[in-house]
Chimera marker file (.cmm) of the C-alpha trace (Angstrom):
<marker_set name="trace">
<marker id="1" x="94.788" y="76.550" z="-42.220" r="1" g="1" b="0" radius="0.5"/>
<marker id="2" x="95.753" y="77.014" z="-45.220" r="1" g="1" b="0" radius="0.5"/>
<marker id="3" x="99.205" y="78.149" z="-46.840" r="1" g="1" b="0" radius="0.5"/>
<marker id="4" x="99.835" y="80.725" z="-50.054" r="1" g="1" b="0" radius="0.5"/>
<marker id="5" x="102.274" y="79.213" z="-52.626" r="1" g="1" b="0" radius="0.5"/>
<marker id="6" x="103.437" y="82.388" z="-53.298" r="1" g="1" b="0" radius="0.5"/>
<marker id="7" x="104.714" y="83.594" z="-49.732" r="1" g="1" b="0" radius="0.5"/>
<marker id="8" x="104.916" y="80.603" z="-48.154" r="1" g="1" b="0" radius="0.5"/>
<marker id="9" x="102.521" y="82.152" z="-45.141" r="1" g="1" b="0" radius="0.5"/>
<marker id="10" x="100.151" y="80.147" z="-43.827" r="1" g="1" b="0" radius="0.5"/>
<marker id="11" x="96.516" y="81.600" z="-43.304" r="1" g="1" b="0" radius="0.5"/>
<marker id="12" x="94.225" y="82.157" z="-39.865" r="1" g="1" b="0" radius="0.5"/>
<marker id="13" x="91.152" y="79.850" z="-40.201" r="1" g="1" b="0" radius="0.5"/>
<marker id="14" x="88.128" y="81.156" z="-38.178" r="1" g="1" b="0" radius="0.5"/>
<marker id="15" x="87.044" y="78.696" z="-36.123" r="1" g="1" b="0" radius="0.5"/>
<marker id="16" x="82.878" y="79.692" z="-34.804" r="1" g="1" b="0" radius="0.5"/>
<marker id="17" x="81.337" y="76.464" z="-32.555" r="1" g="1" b="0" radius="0.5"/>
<marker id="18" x="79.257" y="76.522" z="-29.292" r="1" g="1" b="0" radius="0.5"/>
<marker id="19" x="80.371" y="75.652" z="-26.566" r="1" g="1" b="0" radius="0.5"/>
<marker id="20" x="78.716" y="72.426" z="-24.951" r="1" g="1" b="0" radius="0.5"/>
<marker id="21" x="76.265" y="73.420" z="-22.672" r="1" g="1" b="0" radius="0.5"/>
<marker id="22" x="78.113" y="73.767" z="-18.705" r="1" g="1" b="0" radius="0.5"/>
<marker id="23" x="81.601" y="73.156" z="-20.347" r="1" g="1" b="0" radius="0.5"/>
<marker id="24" x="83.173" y="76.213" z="-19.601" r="1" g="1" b="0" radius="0.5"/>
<marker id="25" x="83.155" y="79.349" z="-17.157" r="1" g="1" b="0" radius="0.5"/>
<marker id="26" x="82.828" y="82.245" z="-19.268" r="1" g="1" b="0" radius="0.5"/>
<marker id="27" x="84.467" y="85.323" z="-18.858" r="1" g="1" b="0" radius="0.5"/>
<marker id="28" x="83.065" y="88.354" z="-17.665" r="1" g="1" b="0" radius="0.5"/>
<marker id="29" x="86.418" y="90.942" z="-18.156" r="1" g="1" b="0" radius="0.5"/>
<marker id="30" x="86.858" y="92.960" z="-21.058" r="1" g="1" b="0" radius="0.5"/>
<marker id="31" x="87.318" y="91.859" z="-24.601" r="1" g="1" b="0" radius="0.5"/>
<marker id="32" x="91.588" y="91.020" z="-25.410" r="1" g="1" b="0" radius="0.5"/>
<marker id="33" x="92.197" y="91.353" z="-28.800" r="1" g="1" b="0" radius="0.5"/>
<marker id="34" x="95.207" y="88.742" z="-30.095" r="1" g="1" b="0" radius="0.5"/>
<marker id="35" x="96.721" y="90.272" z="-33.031" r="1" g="1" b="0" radius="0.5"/>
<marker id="36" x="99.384" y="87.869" z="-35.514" r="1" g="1" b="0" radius="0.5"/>
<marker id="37" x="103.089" y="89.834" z="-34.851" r="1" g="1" b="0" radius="0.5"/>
<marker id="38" x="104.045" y="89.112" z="-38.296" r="1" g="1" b="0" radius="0.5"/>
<marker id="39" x="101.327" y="90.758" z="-40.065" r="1" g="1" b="0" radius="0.5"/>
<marker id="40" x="98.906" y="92.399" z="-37.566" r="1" g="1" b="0" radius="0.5"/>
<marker id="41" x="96.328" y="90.653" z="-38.815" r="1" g="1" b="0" radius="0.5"/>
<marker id="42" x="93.510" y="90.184" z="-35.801" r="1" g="1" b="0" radius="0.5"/>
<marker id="43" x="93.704" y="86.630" z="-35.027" r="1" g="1" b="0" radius="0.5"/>
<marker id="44" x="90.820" y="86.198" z="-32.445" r="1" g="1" b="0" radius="0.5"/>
<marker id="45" x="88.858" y="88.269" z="-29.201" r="1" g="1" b="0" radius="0.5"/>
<marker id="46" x="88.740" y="86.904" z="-26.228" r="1" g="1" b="0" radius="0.5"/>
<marker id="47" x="87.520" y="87.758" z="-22.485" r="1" g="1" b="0" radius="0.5"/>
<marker id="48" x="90.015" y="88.181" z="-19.862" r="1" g="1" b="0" radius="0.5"/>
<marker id="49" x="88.802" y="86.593" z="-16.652" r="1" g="1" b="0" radius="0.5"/>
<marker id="50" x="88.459" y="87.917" z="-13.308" r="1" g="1" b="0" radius="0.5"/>
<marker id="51" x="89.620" y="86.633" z="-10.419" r="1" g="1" b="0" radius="0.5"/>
<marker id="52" x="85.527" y="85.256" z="-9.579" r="1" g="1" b="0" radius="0.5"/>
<marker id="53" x="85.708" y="83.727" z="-13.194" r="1" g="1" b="0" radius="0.5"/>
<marker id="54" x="88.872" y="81.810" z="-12.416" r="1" g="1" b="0" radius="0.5"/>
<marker id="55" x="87.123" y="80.763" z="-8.342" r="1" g="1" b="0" radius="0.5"/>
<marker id="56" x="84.273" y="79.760" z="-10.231" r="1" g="1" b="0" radius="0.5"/>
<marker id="57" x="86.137" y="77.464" z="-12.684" r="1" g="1" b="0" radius="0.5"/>
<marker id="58" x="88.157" y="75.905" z="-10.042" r="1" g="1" b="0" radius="0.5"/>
<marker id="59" x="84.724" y="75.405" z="-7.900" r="1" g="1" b="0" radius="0.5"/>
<marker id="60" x="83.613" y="73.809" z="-10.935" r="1" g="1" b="0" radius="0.5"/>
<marker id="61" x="85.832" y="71.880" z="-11.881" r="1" g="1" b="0" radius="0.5"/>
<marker id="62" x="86.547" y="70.177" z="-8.366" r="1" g="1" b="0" radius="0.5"/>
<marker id="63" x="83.048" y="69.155" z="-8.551" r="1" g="1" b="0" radius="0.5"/>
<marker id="64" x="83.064" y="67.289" z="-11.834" r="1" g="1" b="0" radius="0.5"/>
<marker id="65" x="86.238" y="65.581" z="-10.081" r="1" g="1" b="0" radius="0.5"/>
<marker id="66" x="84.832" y="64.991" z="-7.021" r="1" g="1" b="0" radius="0.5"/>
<marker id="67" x="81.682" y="63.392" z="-8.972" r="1" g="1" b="0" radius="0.5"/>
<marker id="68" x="84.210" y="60.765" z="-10.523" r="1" g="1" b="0" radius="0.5"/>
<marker id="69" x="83.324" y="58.687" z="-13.533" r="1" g="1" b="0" radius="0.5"/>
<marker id="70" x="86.509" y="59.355" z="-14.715" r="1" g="1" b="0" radius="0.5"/>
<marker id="71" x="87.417" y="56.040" z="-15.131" r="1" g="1" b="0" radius="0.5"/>
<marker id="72" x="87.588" y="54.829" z="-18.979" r="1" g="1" b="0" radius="0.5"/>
<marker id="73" x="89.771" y="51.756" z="-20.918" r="1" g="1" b="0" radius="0.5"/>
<marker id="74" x="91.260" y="52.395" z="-24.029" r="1" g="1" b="0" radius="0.5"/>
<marker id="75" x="88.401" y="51.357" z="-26.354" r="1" g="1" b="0" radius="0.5"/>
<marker id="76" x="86.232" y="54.217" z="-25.039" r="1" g="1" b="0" radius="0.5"/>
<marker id="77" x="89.226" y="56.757" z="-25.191" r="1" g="1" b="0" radius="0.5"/>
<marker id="78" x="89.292" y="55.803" z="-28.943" r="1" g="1" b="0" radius="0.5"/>
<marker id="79" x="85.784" y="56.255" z="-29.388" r="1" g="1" b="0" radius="0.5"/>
<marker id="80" x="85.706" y="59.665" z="-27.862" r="1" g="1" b="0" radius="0.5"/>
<marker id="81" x="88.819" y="60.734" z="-29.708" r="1" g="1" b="0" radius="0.5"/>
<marker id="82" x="88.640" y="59.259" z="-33.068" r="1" g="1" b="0" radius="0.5"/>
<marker id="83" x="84.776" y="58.540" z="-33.609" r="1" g="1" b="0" radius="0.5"/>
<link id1="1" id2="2" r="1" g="1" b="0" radius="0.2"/>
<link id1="2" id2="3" r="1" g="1" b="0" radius="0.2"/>
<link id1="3" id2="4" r="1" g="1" b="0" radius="0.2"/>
<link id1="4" id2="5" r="1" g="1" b="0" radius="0.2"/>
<link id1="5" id2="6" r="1" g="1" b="0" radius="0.2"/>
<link id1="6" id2="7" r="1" g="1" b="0" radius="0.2"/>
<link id1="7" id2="8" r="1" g="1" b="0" radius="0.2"/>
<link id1="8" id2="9" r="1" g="1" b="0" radius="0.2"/>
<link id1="9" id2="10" r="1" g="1" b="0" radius="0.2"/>
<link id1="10" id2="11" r="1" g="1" b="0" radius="0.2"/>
<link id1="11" id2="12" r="1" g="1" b="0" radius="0.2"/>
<link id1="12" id2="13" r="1" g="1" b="0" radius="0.2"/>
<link id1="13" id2="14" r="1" g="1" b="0" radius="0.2"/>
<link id1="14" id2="15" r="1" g="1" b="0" radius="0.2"/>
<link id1="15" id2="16" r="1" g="1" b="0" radius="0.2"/>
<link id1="16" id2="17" r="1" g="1" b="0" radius="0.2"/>
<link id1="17" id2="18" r="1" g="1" b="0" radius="0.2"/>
<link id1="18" id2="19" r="1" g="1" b="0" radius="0.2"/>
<link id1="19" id2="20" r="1" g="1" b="0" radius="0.2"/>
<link id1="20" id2="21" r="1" g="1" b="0" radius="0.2"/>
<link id1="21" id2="22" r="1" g="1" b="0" radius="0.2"/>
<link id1="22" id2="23" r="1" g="1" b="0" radius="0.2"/>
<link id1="23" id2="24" r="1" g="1" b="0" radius="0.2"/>
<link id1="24" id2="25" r="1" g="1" b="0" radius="0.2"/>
<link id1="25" id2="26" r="1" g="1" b="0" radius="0.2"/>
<link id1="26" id2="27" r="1" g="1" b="0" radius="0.2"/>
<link id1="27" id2="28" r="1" g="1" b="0" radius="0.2"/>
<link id1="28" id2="29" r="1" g="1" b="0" radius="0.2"/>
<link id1="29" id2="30" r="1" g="1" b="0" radius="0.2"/>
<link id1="30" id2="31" r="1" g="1" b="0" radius="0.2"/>
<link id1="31" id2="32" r="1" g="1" b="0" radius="0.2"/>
<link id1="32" id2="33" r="1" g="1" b="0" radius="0.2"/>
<link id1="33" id2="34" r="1" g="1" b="0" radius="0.2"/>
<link id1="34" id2="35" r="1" g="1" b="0" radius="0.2"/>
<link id1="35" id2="36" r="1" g="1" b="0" radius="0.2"/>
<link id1="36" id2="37" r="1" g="1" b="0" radius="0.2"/>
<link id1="37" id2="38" r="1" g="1" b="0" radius="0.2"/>
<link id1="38" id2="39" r="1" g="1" b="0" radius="0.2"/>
<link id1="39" id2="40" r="1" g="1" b="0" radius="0.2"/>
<link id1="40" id2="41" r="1" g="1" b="0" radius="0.2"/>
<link id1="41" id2="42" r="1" g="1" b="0" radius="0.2"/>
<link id1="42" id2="43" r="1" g="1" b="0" radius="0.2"/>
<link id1="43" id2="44" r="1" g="1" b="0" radius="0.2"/>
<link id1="44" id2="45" r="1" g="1" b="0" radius="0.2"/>
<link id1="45" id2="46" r="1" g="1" b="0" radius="0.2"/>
<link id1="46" id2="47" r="1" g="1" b="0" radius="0.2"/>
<link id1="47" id2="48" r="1" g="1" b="0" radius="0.2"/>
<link id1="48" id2="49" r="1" g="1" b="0" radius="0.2"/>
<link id1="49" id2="50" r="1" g="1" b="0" radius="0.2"/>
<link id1="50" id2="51" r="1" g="1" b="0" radius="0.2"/>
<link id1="51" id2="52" r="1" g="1" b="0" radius="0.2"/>
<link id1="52" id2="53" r="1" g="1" b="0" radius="0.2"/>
<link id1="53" id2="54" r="1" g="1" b="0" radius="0.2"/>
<link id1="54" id2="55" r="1" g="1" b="0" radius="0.2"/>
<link id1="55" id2="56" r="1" g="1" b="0" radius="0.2"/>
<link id1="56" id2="57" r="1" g="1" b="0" radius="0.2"/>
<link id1="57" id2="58" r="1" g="1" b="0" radius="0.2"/>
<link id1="58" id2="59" r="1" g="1" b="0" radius="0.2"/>
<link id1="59" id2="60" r="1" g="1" b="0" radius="0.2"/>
<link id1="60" id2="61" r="1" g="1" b="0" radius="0.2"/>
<link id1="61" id2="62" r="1" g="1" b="0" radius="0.2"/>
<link id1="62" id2="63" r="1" g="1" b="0" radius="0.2"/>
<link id1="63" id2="64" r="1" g="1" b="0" radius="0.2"/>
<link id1="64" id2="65" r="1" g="1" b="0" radius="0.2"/>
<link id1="65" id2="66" r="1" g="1" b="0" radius="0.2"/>
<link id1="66" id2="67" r="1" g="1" b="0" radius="0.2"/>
<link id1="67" id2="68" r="1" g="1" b="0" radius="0.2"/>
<link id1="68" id2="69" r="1" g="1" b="0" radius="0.2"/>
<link id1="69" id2="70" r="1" g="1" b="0" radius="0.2"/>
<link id1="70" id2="71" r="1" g="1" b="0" radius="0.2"/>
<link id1="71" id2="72" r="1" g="1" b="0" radius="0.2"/>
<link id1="72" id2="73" r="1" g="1" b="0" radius="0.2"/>
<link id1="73" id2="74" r="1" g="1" b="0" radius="0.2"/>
<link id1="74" id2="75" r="1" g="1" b="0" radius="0.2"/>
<link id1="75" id2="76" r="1" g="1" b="0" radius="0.2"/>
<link id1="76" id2="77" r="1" g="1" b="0" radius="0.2"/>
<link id1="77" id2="78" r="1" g="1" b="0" radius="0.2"/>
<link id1="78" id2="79" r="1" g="1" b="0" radius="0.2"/>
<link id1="79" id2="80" r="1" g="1" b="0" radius="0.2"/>
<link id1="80" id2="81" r="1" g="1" b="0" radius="0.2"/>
<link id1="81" id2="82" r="1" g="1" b="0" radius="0.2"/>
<link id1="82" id2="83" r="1" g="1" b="0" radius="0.2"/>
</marker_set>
């Protein structure tokens, strides 16, 4: 973000990116469209999910727990993190 001198407002950056492959559930419901109050300026469009989007998230997700590996000391929290 960025913020104009002259109003003091601080602008929307776009953010684009892929998701990593099997990271996410995506939503199948219609497009929601998030508008900034101050301005009206569209801010971003995203699905609303059903209630089989948000069963198969939760079925997903207990599996990746269930699988473990969570377990990580701090060095490799860092390293994920920071780089």
């Amino acid at each position: 973000m960025s913020t104009d001198i002259t109003t003091g407002r601080t602008a929307w950056t776009t953010l684009r990116f892929p998701a990593p492959a099997q990271s996410f559930v995506k939503a199948s419901g219609e497009p929601l469209e998030s508008f900034d109050p101050a301005t009206g300026e569209l801010v971003a469009t995203v699905r609303v999910s059903t209630t089989e989007d948000v069963a198969a998230a939760v079925e997903h997700g207990r599996a990746a727990w269930d699988r473990g590996g969570w377990r990580s000391d701090g060095a490799q929290r860092a390293r994920v993190l920071y780089g």
